[in-house]
C-alpha positions in Angstrom: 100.0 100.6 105.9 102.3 99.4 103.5 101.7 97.1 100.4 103.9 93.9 100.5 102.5 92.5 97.5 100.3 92.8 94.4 96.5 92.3 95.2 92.6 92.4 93.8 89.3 92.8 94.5 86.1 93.4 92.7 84.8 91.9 89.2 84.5 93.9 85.8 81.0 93.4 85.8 78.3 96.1 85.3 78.0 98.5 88.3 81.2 97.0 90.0 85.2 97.7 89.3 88.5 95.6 89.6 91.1 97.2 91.9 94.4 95.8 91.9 97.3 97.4 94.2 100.7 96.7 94.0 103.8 98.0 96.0 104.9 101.1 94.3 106.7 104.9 95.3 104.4 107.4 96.3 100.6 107.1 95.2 99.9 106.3 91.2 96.8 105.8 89.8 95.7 103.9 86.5 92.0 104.9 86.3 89.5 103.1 83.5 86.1 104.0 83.7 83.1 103.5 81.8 81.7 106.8 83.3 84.7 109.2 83.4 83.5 112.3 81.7 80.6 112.2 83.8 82.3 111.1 87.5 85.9 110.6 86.9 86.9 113.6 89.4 85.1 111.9 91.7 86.3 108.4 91.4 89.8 110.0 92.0 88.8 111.7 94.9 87.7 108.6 96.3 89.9 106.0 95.8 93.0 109.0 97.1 90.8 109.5 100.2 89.9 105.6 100.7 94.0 105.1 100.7 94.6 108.0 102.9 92.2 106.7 105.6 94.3 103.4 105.1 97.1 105.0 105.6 98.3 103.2 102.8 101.4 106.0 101.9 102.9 104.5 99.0 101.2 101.9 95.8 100.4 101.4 92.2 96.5 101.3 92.4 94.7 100.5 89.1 90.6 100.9 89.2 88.9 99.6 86.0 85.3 101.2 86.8 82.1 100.0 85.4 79.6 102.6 87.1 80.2 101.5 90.8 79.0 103.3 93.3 81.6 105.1 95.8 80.8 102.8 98.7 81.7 100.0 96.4 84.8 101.3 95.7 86.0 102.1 99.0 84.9 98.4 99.8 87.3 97.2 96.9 90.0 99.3 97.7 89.7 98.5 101.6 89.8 94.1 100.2 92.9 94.6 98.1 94.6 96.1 100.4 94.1 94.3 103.1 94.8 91.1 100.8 98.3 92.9 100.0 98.9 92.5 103.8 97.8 89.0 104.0 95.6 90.5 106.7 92.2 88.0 106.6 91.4 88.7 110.6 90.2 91.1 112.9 89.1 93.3 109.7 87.4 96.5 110.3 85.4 96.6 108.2 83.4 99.9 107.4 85.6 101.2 110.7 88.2 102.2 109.0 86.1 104.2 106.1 83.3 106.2 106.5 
């Protein structure tokens, strides 16, 4: 999937995070999180492996975390970048991650 334009989902409320993508070259990261020394290897791990299910090759992804869990961030990644595609229809939802 590719990203055609800049995109966000989430809120930077407790136990949530803001993911914004935008169209980029190859996969770059900007990771803020409240928990980092404790999970951040993970949060990486899972936003990568969210994009790759995506098939989302190429994007700047920022993730400001506040101690979400890892289904929650798949679910933002999965809303901004379908919102990048301007795809609002026939969404799998939870089919494409597991």
């Amino acid at each position: 999937m590719e990203i055609l334009k800049s995109a966000a989902a989430g809120t930077l409320e407790s136990s949530d995070c803001m993911v914004t993508v935008e169209p980029g070259e190859g996969i770059r990261l900007d990771l803020t999180s409240s928990v980092m020394n404790q999970y951040g290897r993970q949060i990486k791990a899972t936003v990568l492996e969210t994009l790759d299910r995506l098939q989302v090759g190429s994007c700047h992804i920022t993730v400001v975390d506040k101690g979400a869990l890892d289904c929650t961030i798949k679910a933002r990644i999965e809303g901004a970048v379908y919102r990048s595609v301007d795809q609002y229809e026939n969404l799998p939802w939870g089919g494409a991650i597991r």
